[in-house]
C-alpha positions as CSV (number, residue, x, y, z in Angstrom):
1,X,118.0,153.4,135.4
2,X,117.2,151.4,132.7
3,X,114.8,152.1,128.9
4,X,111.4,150.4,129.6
5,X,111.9,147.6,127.3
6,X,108.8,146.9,124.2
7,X,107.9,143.6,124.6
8,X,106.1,143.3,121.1
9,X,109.1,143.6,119.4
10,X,111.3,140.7,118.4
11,X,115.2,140.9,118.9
12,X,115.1,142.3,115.1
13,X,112.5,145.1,116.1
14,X,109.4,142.9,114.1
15,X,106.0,143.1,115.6
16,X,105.4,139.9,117.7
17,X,102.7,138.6,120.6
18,X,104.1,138.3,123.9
19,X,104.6,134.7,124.9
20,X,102.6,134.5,128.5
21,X,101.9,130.6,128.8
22,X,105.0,130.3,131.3
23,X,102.9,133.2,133.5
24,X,100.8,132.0,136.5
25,X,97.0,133.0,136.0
26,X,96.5,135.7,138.9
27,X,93.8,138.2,139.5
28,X,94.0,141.3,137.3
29,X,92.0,144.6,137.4
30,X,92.2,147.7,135.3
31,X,90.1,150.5,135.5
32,X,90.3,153.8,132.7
33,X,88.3,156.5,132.5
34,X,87.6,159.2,129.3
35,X,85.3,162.1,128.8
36,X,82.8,163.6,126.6
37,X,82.3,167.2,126.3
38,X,79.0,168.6,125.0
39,X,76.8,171.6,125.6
40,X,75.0,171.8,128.7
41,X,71.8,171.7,126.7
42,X,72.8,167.8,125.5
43,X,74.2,166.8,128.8
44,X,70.4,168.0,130.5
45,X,68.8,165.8,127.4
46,X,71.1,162.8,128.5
47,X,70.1,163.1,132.4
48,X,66.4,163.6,131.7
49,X,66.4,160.7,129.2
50,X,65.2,162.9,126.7
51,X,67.3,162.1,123.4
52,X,65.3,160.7,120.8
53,X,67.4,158.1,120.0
54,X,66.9,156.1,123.9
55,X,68.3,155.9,127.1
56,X,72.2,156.9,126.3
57,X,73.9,155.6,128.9
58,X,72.1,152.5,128.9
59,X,73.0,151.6,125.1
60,X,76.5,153.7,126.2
61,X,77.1,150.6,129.2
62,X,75.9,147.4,127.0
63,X,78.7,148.9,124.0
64,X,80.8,149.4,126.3
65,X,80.8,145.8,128.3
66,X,80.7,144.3,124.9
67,X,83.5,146.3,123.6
68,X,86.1,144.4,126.7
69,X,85.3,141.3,125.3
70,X,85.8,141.7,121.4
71,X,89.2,144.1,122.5
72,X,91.7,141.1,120.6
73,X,89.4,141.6,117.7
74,X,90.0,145.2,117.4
75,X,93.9,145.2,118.9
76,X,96.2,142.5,116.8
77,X,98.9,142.2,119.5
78,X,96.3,142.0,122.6
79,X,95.8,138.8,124.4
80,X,92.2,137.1,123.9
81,X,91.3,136.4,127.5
82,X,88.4,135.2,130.0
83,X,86.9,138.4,130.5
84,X,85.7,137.7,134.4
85,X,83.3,141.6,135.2
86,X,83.5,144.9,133.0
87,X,81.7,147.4,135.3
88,X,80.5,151.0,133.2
89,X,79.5,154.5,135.1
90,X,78.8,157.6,134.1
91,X,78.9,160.8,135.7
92,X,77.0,163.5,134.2
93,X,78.4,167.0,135.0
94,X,77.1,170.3,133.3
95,X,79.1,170.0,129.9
96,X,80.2,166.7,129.8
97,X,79.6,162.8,130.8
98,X,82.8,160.9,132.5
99,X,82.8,157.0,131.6
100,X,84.9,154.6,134.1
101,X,85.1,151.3,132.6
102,X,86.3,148.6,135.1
103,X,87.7,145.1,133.7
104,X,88.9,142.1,136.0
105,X,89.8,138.7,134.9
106,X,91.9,135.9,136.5
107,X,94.7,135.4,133.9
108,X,98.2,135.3,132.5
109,X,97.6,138.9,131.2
110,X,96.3,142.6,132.4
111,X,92.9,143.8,131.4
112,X,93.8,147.2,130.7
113,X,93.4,146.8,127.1
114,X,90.3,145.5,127.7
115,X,89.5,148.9,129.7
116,X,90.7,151.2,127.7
117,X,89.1,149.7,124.8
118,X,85.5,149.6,126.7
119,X,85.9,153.2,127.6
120,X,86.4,154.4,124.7
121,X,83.5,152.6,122.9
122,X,81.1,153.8,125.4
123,X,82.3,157.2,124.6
124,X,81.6,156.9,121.2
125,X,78.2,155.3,121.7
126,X,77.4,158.4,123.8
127,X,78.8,160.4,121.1
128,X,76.4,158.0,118.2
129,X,73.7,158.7,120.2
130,X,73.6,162.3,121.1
131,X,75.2,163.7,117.6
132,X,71.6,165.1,116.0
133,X,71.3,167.3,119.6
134,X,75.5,168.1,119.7
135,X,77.8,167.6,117.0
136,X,80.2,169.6,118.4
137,X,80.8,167.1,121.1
138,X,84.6,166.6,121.8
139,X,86.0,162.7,123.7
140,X,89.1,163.0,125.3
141,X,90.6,162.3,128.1
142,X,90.8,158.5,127.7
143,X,93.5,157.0,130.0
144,X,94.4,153.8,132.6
145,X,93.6,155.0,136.2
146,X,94.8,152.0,138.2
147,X,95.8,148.5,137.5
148,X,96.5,145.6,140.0
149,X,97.8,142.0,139.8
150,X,100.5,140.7,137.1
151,X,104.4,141.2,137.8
152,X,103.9,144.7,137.2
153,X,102.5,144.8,140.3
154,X,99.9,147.7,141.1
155,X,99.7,151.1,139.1
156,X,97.6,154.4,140.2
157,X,97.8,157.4,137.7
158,X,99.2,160.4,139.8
159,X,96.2,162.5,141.4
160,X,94.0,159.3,142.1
């Protein structure tokens, strides 16, 4: 078996961006998901609506969806693409709010970037927005679930 080979890196190990104009545009999907812990009393404020700041998960869904588009902005090496959906949910449990951030596009390039990058802007948004209740909130958890399309073919994290 063959080393996974890093395709940002020029025969001479220097950063570079991926040349995908010879790629087909095809339909791509990725879908991550992350975590924020908090004490039950903030997660009971965020499912009542009650933080003073506004609806959390709201605020937490428009970051997020606006976080997928600007993800080139933030990531030098990431592919600017035609960001197609970009789907945010939250699940509120007793000590903590789970984020899924869905991306699809029809491109030369995967979304899960974009994904990753929504997810975790959402979490900090929730974090933003609850920090006078909770400061001791904790994100983690932040990874790619599943992504379809590309040569890459389709990818489910073990335990999906």
């Amino acid at each position: 078996m063959t080393e996974p080979e890093l395709t940002h890196l020029d025969p001479m190990g220097r950063a570079r961006m991926v040349d995908v104009t010879p790629k087909e545009p095809t339909h791509r999907r990725a879908l991550a998901k992350g975590k924020v812990w908090m004490t039950p009393e903030t997660a009971s404020l965020v499912a009542r609506g009650a933080v003073t700041k506004g609806d959390v998960l709201a605020v937490a869904r428009v970051a997020g969806i606006q976080a997928a588009k600007r993800a080139p902005d933030l990531i030098p090496l990431c592919h600017p693409l035609l960001v197609g959906s970009v789907f945010i949910n939250f699940e509120i449990g007793e000590d903590f709010i789970e984020i899924e951030a869905s991306v699809e596009t029809v491109d030369r390039t995967g979304v899960e970037m974009e994904s990753l990058t929504a997810c975790t802007i959402a979490a900090l948004t929730i974090y933003d927005m609850c920090k006078s209740a909770d400061k001791s909130m904790t994100i983690g958890d932040i990874a790619l679930w599943e992504k379809t399309g590309g040569r890459s073919g389709v990818y489910r994290r073990k335990g999906v």
